[in-house]
ROLUM-547144 format. One line per 5 residues: number of its first residue (from 1); for each residue x, y, z of N, C-alpha, C. Coordinates in steps of 0.02 Angstrom, whole numbers, plus 50000, padded with zeros to 5 digits. Each point is the difference from the previous one (the first is absolute). Layout:
NUM) X/Y/Z/X/Y/Z/X/Y/Z | ... .
//
This chain:
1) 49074/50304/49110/50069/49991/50023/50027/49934/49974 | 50066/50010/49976/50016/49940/49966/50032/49934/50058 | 49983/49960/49986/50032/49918/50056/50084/50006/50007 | 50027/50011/49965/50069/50046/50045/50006/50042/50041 | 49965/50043/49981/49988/50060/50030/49973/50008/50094 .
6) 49976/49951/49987/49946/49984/50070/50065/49963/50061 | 50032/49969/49957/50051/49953/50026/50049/50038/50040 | 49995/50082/49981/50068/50017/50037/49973/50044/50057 | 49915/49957/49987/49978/50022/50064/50052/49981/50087 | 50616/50170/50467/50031/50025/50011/50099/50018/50088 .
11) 51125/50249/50707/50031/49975/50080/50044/50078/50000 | 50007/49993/50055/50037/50078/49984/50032/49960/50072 | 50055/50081/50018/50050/49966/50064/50070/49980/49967 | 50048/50045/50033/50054/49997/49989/50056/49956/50036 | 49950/49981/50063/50056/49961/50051/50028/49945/49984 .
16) 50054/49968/49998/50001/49928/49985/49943/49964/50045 | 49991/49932/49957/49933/49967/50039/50026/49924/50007 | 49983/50012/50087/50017/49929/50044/49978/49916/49953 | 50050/49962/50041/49935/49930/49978/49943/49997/50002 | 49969/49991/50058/49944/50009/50023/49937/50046/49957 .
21) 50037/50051/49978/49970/50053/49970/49978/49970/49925 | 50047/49958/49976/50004/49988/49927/49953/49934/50004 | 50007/49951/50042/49933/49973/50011/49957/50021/50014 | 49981/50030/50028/49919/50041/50007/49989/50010/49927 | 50031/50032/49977/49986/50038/49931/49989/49934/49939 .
26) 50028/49959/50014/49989/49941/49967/49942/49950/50024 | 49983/50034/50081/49928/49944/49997/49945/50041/49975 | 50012/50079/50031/49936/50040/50001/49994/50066/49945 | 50066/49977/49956/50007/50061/49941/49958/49985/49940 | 49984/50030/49961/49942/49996/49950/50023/49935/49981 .
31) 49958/49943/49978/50009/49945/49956/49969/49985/49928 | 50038/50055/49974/50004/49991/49942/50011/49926/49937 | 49925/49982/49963/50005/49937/49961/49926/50005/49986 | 50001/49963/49940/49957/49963/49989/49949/49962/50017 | 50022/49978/50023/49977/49927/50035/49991/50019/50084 .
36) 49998/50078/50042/49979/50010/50025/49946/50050/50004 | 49966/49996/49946/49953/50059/50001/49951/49975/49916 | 50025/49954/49963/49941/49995/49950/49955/49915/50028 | 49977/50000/49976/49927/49943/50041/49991/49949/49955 | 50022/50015/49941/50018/49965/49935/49913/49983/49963 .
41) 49948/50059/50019/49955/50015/49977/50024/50081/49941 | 49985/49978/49957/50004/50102/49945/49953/50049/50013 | 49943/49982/50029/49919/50029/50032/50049/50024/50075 | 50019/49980/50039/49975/50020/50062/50039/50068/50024 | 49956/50033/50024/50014/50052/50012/50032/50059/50041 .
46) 49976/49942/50065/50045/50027/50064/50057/49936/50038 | 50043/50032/50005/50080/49951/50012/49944/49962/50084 | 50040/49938/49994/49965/49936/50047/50064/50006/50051 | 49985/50012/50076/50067/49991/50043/50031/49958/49977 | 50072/49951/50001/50022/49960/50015/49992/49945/50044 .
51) 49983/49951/49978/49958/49938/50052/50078/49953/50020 | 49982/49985/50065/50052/49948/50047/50008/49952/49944 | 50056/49956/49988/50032/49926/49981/49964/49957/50033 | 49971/49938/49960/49959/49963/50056/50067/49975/50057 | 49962/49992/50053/50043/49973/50044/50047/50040/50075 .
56) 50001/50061/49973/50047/50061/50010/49988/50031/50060 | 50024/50019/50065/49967/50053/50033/50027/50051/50005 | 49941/50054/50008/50012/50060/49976/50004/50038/50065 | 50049/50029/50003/50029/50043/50068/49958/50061/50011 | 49986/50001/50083/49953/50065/49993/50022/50055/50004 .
61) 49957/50057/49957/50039/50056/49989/50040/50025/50073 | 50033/50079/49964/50031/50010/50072/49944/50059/50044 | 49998/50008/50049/49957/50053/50025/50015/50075/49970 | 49951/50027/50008/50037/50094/49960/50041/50025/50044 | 50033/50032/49982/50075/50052/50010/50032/49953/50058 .
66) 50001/49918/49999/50074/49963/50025/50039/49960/49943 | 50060/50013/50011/50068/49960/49947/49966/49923/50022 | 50021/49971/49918/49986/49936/50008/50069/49983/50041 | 49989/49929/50010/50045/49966/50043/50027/49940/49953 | 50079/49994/50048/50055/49944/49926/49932/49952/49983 .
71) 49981/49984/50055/49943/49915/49970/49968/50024/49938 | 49967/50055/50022/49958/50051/49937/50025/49990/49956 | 50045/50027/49999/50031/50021/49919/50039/49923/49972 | 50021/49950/50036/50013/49934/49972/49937/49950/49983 | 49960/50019/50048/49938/49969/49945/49987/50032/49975 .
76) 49989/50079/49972/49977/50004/49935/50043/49993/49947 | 50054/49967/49995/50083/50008/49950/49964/49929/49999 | 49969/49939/50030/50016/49944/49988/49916/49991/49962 | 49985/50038/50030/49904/49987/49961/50006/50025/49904 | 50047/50052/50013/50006/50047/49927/50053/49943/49970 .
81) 50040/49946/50039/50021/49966/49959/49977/49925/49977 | 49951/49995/50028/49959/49947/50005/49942/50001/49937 | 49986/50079/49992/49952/50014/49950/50055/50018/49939 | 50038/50029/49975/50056/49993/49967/49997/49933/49954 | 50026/49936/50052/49997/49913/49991/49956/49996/49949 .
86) 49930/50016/50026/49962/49972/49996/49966/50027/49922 | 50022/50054/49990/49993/50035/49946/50069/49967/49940 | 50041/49980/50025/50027/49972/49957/50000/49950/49972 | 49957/49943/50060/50000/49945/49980/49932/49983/49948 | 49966/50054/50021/49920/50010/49936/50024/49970/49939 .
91) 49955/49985/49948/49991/49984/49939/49984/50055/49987 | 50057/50036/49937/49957/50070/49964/49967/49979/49942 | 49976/49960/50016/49933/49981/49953/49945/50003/50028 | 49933/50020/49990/49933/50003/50017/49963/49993/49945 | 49937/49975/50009/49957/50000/49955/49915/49998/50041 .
96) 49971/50050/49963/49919/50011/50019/49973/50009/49962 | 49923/49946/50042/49945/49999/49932/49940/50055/50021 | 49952/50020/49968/49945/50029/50030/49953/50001/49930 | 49938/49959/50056/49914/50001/49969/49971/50027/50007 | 49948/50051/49981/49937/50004/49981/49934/49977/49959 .
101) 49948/50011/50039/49954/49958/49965/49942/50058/50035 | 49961/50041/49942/49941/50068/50025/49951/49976/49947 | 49952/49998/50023/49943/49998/49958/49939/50061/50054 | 49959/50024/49950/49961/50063/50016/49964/50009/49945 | 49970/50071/50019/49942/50042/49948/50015/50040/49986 .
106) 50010/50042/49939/49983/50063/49965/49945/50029/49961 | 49994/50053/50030/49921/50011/49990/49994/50051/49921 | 50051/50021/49979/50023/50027/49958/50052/49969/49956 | 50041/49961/49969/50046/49977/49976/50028/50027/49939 | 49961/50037/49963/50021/50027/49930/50013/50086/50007 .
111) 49981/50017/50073/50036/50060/50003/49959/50055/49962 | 49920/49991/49999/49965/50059/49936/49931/49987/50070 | 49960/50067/49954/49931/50038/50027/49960/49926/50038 | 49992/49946/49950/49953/49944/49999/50042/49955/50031 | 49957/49999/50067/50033/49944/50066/49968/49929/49964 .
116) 50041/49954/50026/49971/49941/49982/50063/49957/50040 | 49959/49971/50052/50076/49949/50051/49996/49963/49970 | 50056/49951/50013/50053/49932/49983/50039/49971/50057 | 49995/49939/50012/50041/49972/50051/50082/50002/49963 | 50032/49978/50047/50085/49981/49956/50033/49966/50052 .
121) 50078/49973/49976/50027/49950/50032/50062/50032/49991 | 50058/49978/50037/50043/50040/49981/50067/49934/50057 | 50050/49978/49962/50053/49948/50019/50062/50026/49982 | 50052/50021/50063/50059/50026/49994/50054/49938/50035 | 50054/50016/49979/50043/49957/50016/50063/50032/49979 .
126) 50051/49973/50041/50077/50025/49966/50052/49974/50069 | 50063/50004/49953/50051/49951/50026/50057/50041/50012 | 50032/50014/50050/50048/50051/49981/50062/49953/50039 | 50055/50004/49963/50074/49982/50041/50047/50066/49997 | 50038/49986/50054/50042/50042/50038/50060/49965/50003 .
131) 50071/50039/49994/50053/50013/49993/50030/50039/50032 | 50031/50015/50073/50059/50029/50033/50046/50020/49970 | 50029/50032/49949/50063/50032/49964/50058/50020/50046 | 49968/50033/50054/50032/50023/50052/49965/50027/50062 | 50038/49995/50065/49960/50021/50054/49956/50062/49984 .
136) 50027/50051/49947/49943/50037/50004/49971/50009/49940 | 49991/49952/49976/49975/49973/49907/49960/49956/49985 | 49944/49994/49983/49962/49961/49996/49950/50009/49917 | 50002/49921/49982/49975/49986/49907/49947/50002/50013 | 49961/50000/49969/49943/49932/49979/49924/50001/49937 .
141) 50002/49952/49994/49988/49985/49949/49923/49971/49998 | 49967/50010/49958/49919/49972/50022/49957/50007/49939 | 49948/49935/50000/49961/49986/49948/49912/50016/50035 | 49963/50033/49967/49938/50006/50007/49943/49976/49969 | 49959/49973/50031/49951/49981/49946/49908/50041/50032 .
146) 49974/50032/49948/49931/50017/50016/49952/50005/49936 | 49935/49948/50032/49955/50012/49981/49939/50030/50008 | 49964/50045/49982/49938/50041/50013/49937/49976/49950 | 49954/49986/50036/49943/49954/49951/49931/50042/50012 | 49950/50019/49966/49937/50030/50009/49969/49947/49994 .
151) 49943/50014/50018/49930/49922/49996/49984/50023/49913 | 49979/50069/49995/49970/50002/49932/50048/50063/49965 | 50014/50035/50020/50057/50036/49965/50047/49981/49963 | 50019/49939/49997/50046/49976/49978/50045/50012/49956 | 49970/50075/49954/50063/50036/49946/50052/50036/50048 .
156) 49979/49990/50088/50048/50049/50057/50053/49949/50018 | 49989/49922/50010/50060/49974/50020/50061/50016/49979 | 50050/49973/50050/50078/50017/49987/50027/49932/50012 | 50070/49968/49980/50049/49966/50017/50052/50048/49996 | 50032/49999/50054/50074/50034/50016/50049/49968/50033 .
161) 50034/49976/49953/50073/49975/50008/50061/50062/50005 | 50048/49978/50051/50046/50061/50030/50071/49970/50006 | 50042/50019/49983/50064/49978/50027/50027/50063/50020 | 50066/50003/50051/49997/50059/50024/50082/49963/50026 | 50049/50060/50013/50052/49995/50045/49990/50077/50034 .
166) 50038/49993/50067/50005/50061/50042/50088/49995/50029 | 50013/50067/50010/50080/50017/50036/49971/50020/50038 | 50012/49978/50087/49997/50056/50046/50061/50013/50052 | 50040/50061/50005/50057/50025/50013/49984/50027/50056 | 50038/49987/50056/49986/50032/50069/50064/50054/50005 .
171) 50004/50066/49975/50058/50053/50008/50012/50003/50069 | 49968/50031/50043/50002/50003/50068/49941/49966/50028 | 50011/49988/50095/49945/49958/50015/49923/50054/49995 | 49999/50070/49963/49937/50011/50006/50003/50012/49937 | 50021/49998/49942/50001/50004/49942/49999/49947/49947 .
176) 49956/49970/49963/49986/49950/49951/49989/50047/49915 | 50063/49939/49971/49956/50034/49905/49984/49939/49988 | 49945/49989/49944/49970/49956/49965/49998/50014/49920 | 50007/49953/49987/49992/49984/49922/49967/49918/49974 | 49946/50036/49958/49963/49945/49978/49996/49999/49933 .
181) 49977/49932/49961/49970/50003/49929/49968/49925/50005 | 49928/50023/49958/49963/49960/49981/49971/50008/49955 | 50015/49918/49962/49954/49992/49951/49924/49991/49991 | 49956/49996/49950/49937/49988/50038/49957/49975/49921 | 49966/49951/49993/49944/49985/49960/49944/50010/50018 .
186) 49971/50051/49987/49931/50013/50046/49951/49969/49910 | 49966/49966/50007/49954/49965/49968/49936/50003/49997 | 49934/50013/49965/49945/50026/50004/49980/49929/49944 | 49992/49945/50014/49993/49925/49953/49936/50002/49985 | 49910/50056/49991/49943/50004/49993/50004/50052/49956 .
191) 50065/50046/49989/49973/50065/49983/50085/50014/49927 | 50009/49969/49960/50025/50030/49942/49975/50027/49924 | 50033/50041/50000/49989/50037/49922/50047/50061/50003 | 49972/50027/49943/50068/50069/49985/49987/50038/50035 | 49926/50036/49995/49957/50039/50037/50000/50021/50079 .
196) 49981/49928/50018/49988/50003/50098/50051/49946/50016 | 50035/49967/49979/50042/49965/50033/50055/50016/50057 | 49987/49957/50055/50058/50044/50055/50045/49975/50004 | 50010/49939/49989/50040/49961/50034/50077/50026/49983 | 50068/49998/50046/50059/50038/49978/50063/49961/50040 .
201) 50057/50038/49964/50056/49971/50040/50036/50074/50015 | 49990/49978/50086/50046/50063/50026/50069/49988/50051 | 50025/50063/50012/50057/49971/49999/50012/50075/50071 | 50013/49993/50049/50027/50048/50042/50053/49992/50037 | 50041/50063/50011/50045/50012/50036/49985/50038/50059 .
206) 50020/50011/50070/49970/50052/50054/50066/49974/50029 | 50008/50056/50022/50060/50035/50044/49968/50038/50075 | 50041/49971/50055/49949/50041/50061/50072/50018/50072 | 50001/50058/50042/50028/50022/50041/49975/49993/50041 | 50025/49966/50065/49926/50008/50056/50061/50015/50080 .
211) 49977/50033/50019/50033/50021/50048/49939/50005/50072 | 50038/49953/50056/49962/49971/50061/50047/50060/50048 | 49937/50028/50020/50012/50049/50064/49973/49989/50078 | 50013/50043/50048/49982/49995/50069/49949/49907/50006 | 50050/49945/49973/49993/49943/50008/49950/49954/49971 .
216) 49943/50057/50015/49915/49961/49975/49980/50038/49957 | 50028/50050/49940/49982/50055/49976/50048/49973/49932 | 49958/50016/49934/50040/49991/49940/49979/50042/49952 | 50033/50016/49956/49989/50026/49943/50045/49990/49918 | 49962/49969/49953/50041/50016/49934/49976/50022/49926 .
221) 50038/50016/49963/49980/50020/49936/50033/49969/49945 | 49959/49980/49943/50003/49937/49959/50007/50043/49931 | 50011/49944/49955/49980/50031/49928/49983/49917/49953 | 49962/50037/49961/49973/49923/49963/49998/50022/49925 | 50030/49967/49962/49976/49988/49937/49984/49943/49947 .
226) 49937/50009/49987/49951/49935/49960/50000/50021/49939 | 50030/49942/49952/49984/49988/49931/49970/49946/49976 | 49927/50027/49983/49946/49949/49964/49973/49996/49942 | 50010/49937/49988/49995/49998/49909/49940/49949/49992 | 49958/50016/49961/49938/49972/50001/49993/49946/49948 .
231) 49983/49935/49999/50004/49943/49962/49935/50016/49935 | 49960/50029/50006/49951/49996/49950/49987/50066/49977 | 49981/50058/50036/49966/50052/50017/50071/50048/49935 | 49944/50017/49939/50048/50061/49978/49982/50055/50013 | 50058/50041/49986/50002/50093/49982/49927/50016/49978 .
236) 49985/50077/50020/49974/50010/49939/50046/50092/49967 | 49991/49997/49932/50049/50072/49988/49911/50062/50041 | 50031/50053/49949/49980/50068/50043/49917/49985/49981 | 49986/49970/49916/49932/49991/49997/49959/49966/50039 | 50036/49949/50021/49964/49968/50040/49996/49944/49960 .
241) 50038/49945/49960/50007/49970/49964/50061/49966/50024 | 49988/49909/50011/50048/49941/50013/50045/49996/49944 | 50045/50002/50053/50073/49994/49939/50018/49924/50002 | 50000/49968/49948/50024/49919/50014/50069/50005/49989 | 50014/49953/50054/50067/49975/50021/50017/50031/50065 .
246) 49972/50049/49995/50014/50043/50069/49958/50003/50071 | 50049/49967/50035/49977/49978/50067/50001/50062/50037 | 49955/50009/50060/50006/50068/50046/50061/49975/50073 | 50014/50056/50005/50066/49997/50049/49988/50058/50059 | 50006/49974/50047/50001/50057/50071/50061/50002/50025 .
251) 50020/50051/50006/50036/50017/50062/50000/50054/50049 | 50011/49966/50070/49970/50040/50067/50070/50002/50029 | 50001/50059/50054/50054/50021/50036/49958/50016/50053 | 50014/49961/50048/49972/50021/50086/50042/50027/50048 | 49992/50042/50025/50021/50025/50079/49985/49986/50038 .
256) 50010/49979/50070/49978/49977/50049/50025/50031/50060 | 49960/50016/50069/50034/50013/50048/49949/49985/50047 | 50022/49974/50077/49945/49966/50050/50050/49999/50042 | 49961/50010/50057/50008/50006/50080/49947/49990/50043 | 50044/49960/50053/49944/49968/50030/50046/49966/50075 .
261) 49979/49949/50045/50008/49988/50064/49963/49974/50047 | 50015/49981/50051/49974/49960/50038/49980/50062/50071 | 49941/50004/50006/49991/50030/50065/49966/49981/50052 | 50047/49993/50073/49989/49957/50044/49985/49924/49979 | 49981/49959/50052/50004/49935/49957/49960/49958/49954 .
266) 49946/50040/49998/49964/49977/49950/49957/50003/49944 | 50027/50082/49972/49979/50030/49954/50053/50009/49956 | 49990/49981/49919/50055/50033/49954/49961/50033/49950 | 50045/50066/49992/49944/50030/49942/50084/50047/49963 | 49954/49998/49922/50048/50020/49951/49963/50049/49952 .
271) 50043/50037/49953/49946/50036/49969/50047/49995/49910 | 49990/50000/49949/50026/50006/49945/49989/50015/49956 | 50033/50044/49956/50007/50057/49925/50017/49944/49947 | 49957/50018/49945/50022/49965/49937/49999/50063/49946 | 50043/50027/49958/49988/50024/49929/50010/49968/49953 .
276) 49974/49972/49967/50022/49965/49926/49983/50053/49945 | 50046/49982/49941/49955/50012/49923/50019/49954/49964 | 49953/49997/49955/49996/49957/49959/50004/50009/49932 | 50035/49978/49950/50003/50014/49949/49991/49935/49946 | 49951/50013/49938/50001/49953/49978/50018/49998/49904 .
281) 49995/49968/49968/50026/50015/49923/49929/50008/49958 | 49935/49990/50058/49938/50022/49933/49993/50059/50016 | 50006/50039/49928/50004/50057/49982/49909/50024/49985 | 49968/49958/50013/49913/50063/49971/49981/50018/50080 | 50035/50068/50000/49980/50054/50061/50039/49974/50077 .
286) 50070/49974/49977/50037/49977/50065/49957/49952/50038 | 49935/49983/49980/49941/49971/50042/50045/49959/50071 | 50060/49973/49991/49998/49964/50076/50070/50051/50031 | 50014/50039/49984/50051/50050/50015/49958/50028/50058 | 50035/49990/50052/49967/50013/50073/50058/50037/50053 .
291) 49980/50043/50045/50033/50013/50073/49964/49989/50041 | 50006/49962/50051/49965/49968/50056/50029/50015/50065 | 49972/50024/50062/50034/50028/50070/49946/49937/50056 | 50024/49977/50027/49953/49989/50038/50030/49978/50087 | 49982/49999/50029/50019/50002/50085/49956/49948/50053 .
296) 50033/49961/50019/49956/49950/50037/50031/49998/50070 | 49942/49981/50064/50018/50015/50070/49956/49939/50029 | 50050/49967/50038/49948/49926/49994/50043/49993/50092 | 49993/49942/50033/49999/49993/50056/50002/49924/50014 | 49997/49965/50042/49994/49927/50032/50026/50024/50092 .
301) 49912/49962/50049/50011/49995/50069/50014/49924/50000 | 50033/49995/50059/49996/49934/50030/49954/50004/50040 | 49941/49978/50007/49964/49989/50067/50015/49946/50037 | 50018/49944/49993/50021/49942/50029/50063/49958/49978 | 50022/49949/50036/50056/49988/49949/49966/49967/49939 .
306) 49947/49978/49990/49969/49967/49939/49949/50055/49950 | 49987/50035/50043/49939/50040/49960/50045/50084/49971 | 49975/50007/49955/50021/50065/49957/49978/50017/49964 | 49992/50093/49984/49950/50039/49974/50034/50024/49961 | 49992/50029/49935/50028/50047/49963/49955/50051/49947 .
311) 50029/50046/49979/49969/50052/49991/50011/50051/49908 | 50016/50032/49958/49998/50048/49977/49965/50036/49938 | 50043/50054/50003/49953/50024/49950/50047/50044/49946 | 50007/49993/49940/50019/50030/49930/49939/50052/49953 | 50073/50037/50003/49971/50050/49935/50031/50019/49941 .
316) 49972/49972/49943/50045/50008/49944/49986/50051/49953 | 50028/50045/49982/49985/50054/49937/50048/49966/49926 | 49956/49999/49955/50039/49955/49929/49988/50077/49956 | 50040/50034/49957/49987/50051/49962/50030/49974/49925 | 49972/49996/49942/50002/49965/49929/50042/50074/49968 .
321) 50034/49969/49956/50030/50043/49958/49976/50024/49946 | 49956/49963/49967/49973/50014/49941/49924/49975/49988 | 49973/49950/50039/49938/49995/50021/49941/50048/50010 | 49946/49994/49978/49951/50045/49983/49958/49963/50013 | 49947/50030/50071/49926/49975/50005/49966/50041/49932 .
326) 49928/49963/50008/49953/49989/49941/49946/50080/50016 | 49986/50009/50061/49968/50045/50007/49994/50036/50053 | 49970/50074/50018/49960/50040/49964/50061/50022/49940 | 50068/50011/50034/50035/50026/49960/50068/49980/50009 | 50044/49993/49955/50072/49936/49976/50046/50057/50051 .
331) 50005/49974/50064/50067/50003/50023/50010/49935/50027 | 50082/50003/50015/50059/49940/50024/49951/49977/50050 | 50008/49938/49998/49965/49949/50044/50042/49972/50080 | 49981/50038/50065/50008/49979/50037/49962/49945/50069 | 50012/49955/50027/49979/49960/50041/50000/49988/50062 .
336) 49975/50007/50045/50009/50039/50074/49994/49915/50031 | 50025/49973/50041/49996/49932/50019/50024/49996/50099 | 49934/49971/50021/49999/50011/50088/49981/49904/49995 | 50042/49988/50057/50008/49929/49994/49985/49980/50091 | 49951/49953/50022/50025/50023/50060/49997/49920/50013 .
341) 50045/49958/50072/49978/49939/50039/50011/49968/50045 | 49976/49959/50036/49994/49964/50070/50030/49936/49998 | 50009/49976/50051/50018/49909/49980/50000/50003/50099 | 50008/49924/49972/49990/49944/50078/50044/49944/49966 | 50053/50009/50054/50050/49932/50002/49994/49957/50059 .
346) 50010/49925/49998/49997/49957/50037/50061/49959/49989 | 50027/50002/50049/50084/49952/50006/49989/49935/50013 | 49976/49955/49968/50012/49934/50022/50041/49960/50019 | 50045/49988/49964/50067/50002/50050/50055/50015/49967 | 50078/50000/50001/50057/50023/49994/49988/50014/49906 .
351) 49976/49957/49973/50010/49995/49931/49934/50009/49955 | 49958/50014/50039/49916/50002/49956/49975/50066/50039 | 49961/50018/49964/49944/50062/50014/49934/50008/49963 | 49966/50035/50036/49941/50006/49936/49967/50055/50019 | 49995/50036/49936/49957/50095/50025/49952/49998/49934 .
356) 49964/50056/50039/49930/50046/49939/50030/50052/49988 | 49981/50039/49961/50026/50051/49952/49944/50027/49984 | 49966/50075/50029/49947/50009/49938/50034/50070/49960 | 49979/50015/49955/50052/50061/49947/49919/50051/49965 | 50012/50034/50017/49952/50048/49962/50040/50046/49951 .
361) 49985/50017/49929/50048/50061/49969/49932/50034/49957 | 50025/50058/50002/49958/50049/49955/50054/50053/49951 | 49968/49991/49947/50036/50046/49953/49959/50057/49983 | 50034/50062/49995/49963/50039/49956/50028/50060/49959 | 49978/49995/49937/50051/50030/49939/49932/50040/49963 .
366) 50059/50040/49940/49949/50047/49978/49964/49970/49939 | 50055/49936/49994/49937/49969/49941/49955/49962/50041 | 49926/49995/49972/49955/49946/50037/49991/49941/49986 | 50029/49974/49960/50009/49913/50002/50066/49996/50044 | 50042/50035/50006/50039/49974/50061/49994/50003/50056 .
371) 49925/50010/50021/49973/50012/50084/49992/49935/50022 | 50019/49970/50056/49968/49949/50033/50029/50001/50063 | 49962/49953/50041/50007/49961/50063/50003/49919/50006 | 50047/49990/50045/50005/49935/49981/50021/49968/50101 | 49961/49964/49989/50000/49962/50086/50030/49907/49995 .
376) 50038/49988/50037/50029/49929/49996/50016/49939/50089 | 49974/49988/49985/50009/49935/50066/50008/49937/49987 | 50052/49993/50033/50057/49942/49991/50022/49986/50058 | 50016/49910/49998/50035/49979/50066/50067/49959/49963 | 50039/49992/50053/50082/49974/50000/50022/49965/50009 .
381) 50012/49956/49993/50049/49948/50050/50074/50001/49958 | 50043/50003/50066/50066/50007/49980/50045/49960/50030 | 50050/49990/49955/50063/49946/50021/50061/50018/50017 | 50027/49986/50041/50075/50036/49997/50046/49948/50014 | 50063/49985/49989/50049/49944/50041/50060/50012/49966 .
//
């Protein structure tokens, strides 16, 4: 399997309506915005109540089936205008950083028959700023940096540099579109030539719909397209013969769709569809011309407010277009891929964490150098602010 390849390892009523009436409807009628329903995270998944103004008190609800009372309804006109203020007086500027730092084992790293572990290190970082356009509009803009290091593998390291902007548009308060693009230098600085060289510059766009239902319940569907152009690595034509000058080129089109939610208070679980294909410009036997399906169902408990479990498991089917195993006999080469894993998080406090991860995957295809198993354990520490 080639070192790219490994890498790519969701009012009705006719009456006229009183004063009284038109305030209600203005404290307790949908509140539609932005800025009441996104978290100003692009990850998170289920909408966060609305939290009190520091300072503020918050009126207690009214009992079931009695009319609020004038006090009622003037403190909530003065609380909704208090949070209003206070939303105006914000800076629509933000800016967040977030670290990682995982080092672990792979007991497999090259992805073939012959196990042989390797420790690795692995240092993430990235900077993102934010921009308010409008109450229900939000920019932003963000730089990434990652490195991935083996102890002795070392033709596997990566440097990945990222720049990236995002649109996110709040249509209604349960309706969000997104639009992204990122650039990306993914770098392989142990491993150039024409032959095996990975290193590339890609470039994606993804587009996503996500629509938040019965409150704690979401669902959306995305689309992605990646164009990667490879710095070293040429063509080869139908013989199987390097064409000089000619660099190899991919392009992928993804689908996406996932749903998922919060049930009761301390379980969230999601489940998500990917189809890609892939198309590429080396022509001897479409060799990286691929359709890929795969479906992942993963989970996170809270057991405490500090302690947390999480869970899943993927299955990927990859089917080659023109690919041919070696034996008993030349048909299209498919790859059957079961991924499964655990973790343990620890909340240290508001802005740090630290979890284990263990990952088991097994492949199995009809060619036999593409059989393997591969097992990985790794720990975390993470930054947020």
């Amino acid at each position: 399997m080639s070192q790219s390849s490994r890498r790519d390892v969701w009012w009705g009523g006719r009456r006229p309506l009183s004063v009284t009436a038109v305030l209600l409807m203005m404290v307790l009628g949908p509140r539609q915005g932005f800025a009441a329903t996104y978290t100003g995270k692009a990850t998170e998944d289920v909408e966060k109540e609305e939290k009190p103004v520091a300072g503020e008190q918050v009126p207690p609800a009214p009992l079931p089936g009695k009319p609020l009372t004038r006090d009622q309804i003037f403190q909530a006109i003065k609380l909704r205008a208090q949070r209003e203020l206070a939303r105006q007086r914000a800076s629509p500027w933000s800016f967040h950083t977030y670290a990682t730092w995982t080092g672990g084992n792979e007991n497999n790293p090259n992805l073939t028959r012959r196990h042989k572990s390797d420790g690795f290190m692995e240092e993430y970082l990235s900077y993102t700023l934010g921009y308010r356009l409008l109450p229900q509009m939000l920019w932003q803009a963000s730089y990434s940096l990652d490195a991935f290091n083996y102890s002795q593998y070392t033709d596997l390291n990566t440097l990945t540099n990222s720049l990236s902007t995002k649109l996110f548009y709040q249509i209604a308060k349960p309706v969000r579109v997104e639009a992204h693009y990122t650039f990306e230098d993914l770098a392989y600085p142990n491993d150039h030539g024409q032959t095996t060289g990975s290193s590339s510059w890609n470039q994606k766009i993804h587009l996503r719909l996500r629509h938040t239902f019965l409150k704690n319940y979401y669902h959306y569907v995305g689309w992605t397209y990646l164009f990667k152009q490879y710095e070293d690595r040429l063509i080869r034509n139908g013989a199987g013969t390097r064409i000089a000058g000619k660099r190899r080129k991919d392009r992928r089109h993804t689908g996406t769709y996932e749903i998922g939610g919060r049930f009761g208070e301390n379980l969230n679980l999601r489940v998500r569809q990917d189809f890609y294909f892939n198309n590429a410009n080396d022509h001897f036997q479409d060799f990286y011309n691929s359709q890929d399906y795969k479906v992942r169902v993963s989970g996170t408990y809270h057991c405490t407010p500090r302690w947390s479990t999480s869970g899943g498991f993927a299955y990927e089917l990859k089917r080659y277009e023109g690919r041919v195993n070696t034996a008993p006999r030349p048909v299209k080469q498919r790859d059957y891929t079961k991924t499964y894993d655990v973790g343990l998080t620890y909340q240290l406090n508001e802005n740090l964490n630290l979890s284990y991860t263990l990952l088991y995957a097994r492949n199995k295809s009809n060619e036999a150098t593409q059989k393997y198993t591969d097992v990985t354990n790794s720990f975390a520490l993470t930054c947020a602010f």
